[in-house]
C-alpha positions as CSV (number, residue, x, y, z in Angstrom):
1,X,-1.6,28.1,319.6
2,X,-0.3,25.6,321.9
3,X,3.3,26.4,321.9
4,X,6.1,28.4,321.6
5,X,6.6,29.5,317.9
6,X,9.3,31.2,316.0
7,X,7.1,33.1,313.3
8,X,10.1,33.1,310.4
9,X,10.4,29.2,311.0
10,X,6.7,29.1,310.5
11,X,6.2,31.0,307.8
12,X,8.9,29.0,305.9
13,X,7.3,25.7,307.0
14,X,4.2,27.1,305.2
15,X,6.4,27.9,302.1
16,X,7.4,25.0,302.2
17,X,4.5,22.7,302.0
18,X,3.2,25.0,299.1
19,X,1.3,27.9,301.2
20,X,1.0,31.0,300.1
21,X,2.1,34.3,302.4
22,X,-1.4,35.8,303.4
23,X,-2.8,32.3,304.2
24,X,-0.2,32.2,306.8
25,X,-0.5,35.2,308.0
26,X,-4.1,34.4,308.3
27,X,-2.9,31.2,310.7
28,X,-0.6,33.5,312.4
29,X,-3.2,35.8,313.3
30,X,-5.8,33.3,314.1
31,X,-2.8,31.9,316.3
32,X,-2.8,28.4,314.4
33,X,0.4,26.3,314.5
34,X,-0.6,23.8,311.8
35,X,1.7,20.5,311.5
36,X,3.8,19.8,308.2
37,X,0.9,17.7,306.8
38,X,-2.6,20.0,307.4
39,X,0.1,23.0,306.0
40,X,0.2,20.5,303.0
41,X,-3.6,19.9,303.6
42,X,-4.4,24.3,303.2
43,X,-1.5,24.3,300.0
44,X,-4.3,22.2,298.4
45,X,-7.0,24.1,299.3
46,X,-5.7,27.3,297.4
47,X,-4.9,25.2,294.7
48,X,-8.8,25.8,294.1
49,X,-8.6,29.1,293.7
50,X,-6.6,28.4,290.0
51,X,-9.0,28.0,287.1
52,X,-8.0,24.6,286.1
53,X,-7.3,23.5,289.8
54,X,-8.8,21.0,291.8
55,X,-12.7,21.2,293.4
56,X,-12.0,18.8,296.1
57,X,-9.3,18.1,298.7
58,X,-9.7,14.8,300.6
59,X,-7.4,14.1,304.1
60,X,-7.2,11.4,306.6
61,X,-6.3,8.2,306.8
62,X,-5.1,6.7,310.2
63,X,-7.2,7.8,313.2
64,X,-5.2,10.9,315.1
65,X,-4.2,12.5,312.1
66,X,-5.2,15.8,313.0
67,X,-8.1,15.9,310.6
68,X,-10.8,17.9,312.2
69,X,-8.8,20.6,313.6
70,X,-7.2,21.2,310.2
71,X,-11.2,21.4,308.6
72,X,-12.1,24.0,310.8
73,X,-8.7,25.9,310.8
74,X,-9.0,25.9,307.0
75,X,-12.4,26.8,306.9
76,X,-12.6,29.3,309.8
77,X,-9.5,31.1,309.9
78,X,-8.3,31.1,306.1
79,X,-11.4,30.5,303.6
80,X,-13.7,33.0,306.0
81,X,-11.2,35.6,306.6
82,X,-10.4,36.3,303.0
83,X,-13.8,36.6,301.5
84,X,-16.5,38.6,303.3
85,X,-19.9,36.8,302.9
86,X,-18.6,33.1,302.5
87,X,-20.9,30.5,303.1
88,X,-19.6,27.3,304.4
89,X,-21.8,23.9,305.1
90,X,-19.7,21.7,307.7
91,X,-21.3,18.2,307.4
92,X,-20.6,15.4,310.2
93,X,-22.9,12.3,310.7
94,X,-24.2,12.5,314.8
95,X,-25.5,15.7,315.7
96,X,-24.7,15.8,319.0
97,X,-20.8,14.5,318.9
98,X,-20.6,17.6,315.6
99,X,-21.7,20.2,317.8
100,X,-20.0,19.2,320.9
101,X,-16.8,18.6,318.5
102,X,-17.2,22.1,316.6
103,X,-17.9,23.7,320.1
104,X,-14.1,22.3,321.3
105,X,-12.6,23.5,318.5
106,X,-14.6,26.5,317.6
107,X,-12.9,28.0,321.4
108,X,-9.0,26.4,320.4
109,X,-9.2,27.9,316.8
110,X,-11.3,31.3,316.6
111,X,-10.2,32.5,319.9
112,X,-8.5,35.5,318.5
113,X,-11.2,36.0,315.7
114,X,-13.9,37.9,316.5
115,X,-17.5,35.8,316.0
116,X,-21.1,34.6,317.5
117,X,-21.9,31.5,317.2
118,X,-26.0,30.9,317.7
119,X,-25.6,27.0,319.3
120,X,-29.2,26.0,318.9
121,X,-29.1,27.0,315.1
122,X,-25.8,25.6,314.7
123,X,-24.6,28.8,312.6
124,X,-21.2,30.7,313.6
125,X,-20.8,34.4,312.4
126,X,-17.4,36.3,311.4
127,X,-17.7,40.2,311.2
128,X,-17.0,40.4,307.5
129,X,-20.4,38.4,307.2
130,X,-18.6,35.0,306.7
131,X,-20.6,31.8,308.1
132,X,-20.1,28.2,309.2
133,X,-23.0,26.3,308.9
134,X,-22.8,22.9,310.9
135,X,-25.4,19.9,310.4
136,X,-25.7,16.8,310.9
137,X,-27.6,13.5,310.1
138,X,-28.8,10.5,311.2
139,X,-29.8,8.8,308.7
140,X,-28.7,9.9,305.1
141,X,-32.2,10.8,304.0
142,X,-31.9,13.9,306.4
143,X,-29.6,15.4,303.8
144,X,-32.1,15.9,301.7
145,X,-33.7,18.7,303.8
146,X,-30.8,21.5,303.2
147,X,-30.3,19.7,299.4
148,X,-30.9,22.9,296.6
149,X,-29.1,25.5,299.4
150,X,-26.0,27.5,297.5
151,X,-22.7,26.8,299.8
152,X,-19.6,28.3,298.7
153,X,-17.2,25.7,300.4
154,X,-18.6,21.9,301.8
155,X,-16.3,20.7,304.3
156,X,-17.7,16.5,305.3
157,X,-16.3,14.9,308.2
158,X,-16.1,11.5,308.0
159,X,-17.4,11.5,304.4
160,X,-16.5,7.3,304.4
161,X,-20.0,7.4,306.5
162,X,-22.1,8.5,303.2
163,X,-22.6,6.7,300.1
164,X,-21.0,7.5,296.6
165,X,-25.0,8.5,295.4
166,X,-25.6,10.8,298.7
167,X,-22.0,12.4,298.0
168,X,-23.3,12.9,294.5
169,X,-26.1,14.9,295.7
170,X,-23.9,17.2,298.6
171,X,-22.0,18.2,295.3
172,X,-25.4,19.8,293.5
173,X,-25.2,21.9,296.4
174,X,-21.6,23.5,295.6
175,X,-22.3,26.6,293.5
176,X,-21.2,30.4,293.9
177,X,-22.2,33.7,292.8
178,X,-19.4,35.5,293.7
179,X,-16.9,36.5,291.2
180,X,-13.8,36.2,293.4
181,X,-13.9,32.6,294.6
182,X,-14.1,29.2,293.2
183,X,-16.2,26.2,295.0
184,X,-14.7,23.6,296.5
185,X,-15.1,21.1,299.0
186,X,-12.7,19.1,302.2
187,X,-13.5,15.4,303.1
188,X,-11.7,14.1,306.1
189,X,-12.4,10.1,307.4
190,X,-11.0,7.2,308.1
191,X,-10.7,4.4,305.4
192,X,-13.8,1.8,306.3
193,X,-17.3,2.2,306.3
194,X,-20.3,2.5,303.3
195,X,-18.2,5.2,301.9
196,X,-14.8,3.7,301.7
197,X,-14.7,2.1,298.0
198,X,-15.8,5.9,296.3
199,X,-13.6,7.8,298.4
200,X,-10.8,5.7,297.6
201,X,-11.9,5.7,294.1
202,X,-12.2,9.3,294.0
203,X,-9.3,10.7,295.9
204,X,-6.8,8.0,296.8
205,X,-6.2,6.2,293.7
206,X,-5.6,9.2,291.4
207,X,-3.1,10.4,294.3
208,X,-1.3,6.7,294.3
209,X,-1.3,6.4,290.4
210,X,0.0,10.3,290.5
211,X,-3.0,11.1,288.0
212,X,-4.6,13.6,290.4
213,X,-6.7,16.3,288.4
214,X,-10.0,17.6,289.9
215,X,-9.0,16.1,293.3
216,X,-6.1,16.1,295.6
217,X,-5.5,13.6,298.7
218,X,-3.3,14.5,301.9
219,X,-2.9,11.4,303.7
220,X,-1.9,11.3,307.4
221,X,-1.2,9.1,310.8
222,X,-1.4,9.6,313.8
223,X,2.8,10.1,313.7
224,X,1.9,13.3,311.8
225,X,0.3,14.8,315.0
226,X,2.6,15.8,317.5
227,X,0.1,17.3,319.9
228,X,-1.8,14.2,320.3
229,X,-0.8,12.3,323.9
230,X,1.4,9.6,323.7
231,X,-1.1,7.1,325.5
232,X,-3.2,7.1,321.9
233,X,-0.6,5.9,320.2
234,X,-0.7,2.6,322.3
235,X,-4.1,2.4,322.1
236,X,-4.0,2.5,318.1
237,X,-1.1,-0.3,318.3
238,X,-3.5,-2.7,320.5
239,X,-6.5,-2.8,317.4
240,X,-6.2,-5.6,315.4
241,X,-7.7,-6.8,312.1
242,X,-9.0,-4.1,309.4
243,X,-9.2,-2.2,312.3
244,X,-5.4,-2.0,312.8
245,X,-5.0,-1.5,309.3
246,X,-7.3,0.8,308.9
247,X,-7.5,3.0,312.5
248,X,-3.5,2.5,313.1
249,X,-2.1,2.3,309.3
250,X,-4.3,4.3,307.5
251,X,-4.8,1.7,304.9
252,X,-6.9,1.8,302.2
253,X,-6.1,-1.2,300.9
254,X,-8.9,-2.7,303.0
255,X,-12.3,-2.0,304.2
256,X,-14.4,-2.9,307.2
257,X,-18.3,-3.8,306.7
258,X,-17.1,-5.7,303.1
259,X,-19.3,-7.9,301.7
260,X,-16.1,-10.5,300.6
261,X,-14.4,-10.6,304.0
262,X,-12.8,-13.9,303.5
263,X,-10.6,-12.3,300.3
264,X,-7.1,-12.6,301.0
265,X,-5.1,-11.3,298.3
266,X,-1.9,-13.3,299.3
267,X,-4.1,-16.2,299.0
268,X,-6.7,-15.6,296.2
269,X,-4.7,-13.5,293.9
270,X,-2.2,-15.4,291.3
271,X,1.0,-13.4,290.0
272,X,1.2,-16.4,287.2
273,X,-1.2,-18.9,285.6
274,X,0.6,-21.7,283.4
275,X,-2.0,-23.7,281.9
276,X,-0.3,-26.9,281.2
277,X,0.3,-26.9,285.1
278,X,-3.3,-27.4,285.5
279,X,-6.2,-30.0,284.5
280,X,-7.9,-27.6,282.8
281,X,-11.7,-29.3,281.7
282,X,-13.3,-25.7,280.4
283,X,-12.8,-22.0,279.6
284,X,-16.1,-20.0,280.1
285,X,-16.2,-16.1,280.7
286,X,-18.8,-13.5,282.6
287,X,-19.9,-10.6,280.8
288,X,-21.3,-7.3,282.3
289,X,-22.7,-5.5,279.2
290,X,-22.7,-1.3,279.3
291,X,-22.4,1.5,277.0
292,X,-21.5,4.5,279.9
293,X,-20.7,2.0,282.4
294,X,-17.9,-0.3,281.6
295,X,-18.5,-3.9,279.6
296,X,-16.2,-6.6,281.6
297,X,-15.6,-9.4,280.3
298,X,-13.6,-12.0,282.7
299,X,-12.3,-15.5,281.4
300,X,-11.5,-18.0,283.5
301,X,-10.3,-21.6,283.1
302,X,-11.9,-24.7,285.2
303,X,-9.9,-27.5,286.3
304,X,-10.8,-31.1,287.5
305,X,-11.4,-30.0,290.8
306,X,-14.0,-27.7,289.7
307,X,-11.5,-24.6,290.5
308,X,-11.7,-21.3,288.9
309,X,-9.0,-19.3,287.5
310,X,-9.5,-15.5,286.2
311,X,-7.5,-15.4,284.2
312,X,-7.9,-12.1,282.3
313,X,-10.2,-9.5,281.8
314,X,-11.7,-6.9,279.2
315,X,-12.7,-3.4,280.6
316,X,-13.6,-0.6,278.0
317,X,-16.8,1.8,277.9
318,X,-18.1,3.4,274.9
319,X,-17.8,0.6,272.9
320,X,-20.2,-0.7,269.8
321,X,-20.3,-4.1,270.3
322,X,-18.2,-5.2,267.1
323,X,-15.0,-3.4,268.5
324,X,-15.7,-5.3,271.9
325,X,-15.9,-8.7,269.9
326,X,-12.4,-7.7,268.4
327,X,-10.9,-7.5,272.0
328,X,-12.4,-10.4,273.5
329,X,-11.3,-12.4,270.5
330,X,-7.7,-11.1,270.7
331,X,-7.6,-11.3,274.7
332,X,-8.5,-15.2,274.0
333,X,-5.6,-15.4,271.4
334,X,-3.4,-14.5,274.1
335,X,-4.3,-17.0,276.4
336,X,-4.4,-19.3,273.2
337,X,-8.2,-20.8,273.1
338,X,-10.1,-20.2,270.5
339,X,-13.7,-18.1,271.0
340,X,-15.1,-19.1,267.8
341,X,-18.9,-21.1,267.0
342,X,-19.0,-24.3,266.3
343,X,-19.8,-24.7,262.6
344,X,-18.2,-21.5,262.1
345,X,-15.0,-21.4,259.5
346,X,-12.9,-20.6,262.5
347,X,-13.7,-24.0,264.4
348,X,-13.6,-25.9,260.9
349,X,-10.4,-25.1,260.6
350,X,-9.1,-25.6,264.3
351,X,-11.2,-28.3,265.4
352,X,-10.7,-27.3,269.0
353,X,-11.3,-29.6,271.7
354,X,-12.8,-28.4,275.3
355,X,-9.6,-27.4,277.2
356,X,-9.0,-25.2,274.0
357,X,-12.1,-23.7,273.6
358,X,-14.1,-21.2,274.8
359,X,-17.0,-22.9,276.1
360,X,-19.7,-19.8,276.5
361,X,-20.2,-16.0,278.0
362,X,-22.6,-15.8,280.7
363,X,-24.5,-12.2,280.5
364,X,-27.4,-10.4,281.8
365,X,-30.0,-10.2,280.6
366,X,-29.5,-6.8,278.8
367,X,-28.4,-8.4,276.2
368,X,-31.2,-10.1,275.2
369,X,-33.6,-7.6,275.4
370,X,-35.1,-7.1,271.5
371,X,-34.5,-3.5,270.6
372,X,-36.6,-1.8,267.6
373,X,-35.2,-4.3,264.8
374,X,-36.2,-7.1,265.8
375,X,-32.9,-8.3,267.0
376,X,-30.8,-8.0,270.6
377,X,-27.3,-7.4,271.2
378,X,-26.4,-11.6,271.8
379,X,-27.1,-11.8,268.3
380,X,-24.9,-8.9,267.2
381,X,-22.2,-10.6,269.0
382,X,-23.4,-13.9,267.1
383,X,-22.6,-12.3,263.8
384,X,-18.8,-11.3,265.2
385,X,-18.1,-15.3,266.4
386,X,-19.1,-15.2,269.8
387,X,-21.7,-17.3,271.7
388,X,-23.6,-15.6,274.5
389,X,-25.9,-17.0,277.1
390,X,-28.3,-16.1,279.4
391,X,-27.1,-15.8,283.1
392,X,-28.6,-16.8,286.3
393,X,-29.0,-13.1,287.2
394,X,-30.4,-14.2,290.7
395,X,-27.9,-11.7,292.8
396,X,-28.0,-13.3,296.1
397,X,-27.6,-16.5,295.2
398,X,-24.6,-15.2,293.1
399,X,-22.9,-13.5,295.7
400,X,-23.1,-16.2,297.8
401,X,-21.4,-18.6,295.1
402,X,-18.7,-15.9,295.2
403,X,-18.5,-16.1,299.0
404,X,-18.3,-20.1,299.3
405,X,-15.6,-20.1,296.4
406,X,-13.4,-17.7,298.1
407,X,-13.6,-20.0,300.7
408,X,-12.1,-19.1,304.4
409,X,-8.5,-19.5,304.5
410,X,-7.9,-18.2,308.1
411,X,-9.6,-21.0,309.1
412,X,-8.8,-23.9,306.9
413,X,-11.2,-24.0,304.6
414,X,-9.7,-23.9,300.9
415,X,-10.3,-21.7,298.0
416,X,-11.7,-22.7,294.6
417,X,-11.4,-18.8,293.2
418,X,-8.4,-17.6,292.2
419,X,-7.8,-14.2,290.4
420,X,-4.9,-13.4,288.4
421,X,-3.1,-10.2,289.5
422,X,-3.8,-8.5,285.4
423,X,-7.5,-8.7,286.3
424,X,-7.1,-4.8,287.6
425,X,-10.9,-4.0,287.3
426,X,-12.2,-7.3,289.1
427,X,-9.6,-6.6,292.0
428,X,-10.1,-2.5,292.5
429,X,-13.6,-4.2,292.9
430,X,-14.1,-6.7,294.5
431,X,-12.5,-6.5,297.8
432,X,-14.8,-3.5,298.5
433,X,-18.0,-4.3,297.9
434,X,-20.3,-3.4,300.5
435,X,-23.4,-5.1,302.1
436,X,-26.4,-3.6,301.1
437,X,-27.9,-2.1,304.3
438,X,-31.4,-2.5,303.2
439,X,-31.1,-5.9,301.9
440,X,-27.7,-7.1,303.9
441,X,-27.9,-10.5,301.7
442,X,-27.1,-8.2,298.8
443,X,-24.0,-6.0,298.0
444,X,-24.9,-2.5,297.8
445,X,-24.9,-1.4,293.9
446,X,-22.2,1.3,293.1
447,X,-21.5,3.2,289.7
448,X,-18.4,4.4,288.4
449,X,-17.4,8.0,288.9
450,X,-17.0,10.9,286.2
451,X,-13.4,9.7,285.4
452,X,-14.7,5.9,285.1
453,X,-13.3,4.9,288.5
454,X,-15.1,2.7,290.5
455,X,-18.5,1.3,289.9
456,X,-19.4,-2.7,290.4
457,X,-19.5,-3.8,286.8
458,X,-16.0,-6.4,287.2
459,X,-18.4,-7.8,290.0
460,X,-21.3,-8.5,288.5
461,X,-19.5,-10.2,285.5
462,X,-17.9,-12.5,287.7
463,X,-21.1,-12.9,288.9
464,X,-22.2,-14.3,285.9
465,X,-19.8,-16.5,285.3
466,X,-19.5,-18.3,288.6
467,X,-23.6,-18.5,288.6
468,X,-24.1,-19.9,285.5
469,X,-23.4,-23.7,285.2
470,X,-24.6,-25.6,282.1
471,X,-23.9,-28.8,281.7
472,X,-20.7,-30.0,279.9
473,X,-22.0,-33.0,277.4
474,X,-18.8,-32.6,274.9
475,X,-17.8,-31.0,272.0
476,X,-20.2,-33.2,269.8
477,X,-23.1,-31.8,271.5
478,X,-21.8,-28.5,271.0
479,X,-22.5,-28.8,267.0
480,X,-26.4,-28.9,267.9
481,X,-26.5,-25.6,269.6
């Protein structure tokens, strides 16, 4: 402990933020003075212990925050103290700066509690049995070696430096055999890097919409940390870029490595879209076809100047393609165009010409694959009135049509892809797509989580529609199709 204390102010500090008596008194007797927000941080953490309780507690945010000494604190001083025999896995990309780290905190926060710590097996020992476990990686492949080991708790500093698919695999890996305790697992980071779109998915989304069940998020700045030297807080206010927003603000909102780094939501994103303010020449849409994963469908309206204007969107999974025919139908009622075949009784009746009419879907190539009948899913949607063609599925080339549209507007260079602000799917996407570090021409593929957050289907639809150019030769040509 750093400071002077008054143990009865403490203790109704921790009361406060949600902590129970005997986890302070295990901070008091580890001589830990935790800060309002890790207090909140440990609250969490023995919100696991309750049956239907949460299995993961993210925290972080702006750089400073305090975020590593609270992991070890909770880990060392509360989780190990209270149940002999606990197995804990701390995770940290960088072997070298995790053990010199662990080593600067392990001598700060275990002072008082009797251990051994073995350096060259990274492995510290409590005398009720309890262990920290510390490893590292270079590269995320060298995960895979301690993959199928039982840990009781899975603490991952900056977890924003793994990918959704590796976290997915550090999970099989949280399992218990002891009656008394419940799994769970701590991610502290920084918003940015590979990880940054599931984290934010996973943990600070459900805490912003206030729909947090299996999760809970803590977030903190470096204003939360009192014991951190008043010369870092200038340093913080000198970044600039994402990396003020990110490092300084602890904003999520944004994302460093994205693939789209030209999107500028006060520029590309529309709160209103009146169509009779416009030249509109076309409506087309992009469809991503799932079953598990989402099916997005985005329509968009073309102008004279070869703009494009998202205009709306259709998200759902678990979907038989009839019932997603009756919602694309009745989201292009709303925007009052008609998705109907020509020849069809619909388009006898209205007659629609091509500002009026939905022109075509774009879709992968799913949809055209012939299952055991004979037939593919672009015919079923035939059948229900809509007309479905083949993509260019080409990714790199479809990303990059995305990149020139979005243009470069901090350097002049105008738009020609706007998104309106109902498109919710496209724009949780989109902004944080991530290069693909194999293949950095590509965006790196991501899939939605178990509460159907995330994923890249939005993208890909929109990659589908902006790739896929046919064309336009009239609404009299259209009767021969």
């Amino acid at each position: 402990m750093s400071e002077p204390f008054d143990p009865l102010q403490y203790a109704a500090a921790g009361r406060a933020a949600g902590c129970p008596a005997d986890q302070m008194e295990n901070f008091i007797r580890a001589g830990q003075l935790l800060q309002p927000r890790q207090l909140a941080a440990s609250a969490a953490a023995r919100l696991c212990d309750q049956p239907a309780g949460p299995t993961a507690i993210g925290y972080g945010g702006a750089r400073g925050g305090g975020k590593s000494h609270w992991l070890v604190a909770q880990l060392g001083a509360d989780d190990c103290q209270r149940i002999p025999g606990l197995t804990c896995l701390l995770l940290r990309q960088s072997g070298k700066s995790n053990l010199e780290n662990f080593e600067n905190l392990r001598q700060r926060i275990f002072s008082t509690l009797r251990h051994t710590f073995n350096a060259s097996r990274g492995i510290l020992t409590f005398e009720n049995g309890s262990r920290i476990i510390v490893r590292h990686y270079q590269h995320e492949k060298e995960i895979d070696a301690f993959l199928g080991i039982e840990y009781d708790v899975i603490g991952i500093e900056e977890a924003t430096t793994l990918t959704a698919r590796k976290y997915q695999n550090i999970l099989t890996c949280l399992r218990t055999s002891k009656p008394n305790w419940r799994p769970r697992l701590y991610a502290t980071t920084n918003p940015g890097g590979v990880g940054h779109e599931w984290f934010r998915h996973t943990f600070v989304l459900p805490h912003e919409r206030g729909a947090e069940s299996a999760t809970r998020f803590i977030p903190a700045r470096v204003e939360h940390n009192r014991f951190i030297n008043p010369e870092y807080h200038a340093i913080l206010d000198q970044c600039t870029g994402w990396q003020r927003a990110a490092w300084r603000d602890g904003d999520w909102h944004i994302a460093s490595g994205q693939f789209f780094n030209t999107f500028r939501p006060d520029v590309h994103v529309l709160q209103d879209f009146d169509r009779h303010n416009y030249q509109i020449t076309e409506w087309v849409a992009g469809m991503d076809y799932g079953f598990t994963h989402f099916t997005v469908v985005l329509l968009a309206a073309r102008d004279d100047q070869d703009n494009l204007y998202i205009v709306d969107e259709h998200a759902e999974r678990n979907w038989i393609p009839q019932r997603h025919a009756q919602a694309i139908k009745a989201m292009c009622q709303r925007n009052q165009i008609f998705a109907c075949l020509p020849g069809s009784p619909e388009y006898r009746m209205h007659r629609p010409t091509a500002p009026w009419l939905l022109r075509q879907i774009s879709a992968g190539g799913d949809l055209f694959s012939t299952q055991f009948n004979g037939s593919n899913l672009a015919k079923q949607f035939a059948e229900f009135g809509l007309r479905i063609k083949l993509a260019n599925t080409h990714r790199v080339p479809g990303w990059a049509e995305i990149q020139s549209r979005l243009g470069d507007p901090a350097v002049g260079i105008k738009p020609t892809l706007f998104i309106h602000e109902r498109c919710k799917h496209l724009l949780d996407c989109l902004p944080f797509l991530q290069h693909d570090p194999d293949h950095p021409a590509d965006v790196l593929k991501t899939n939605v989580n178990e509460e159907g957050l995330g994923g890249d289907d939005a993208a890909d639809a929109l990659r589908y529609l902006v790739a896929t150019r046919i064309p336009w030769c009239g609404v009299k040509k259209l009767h021969g199709f």
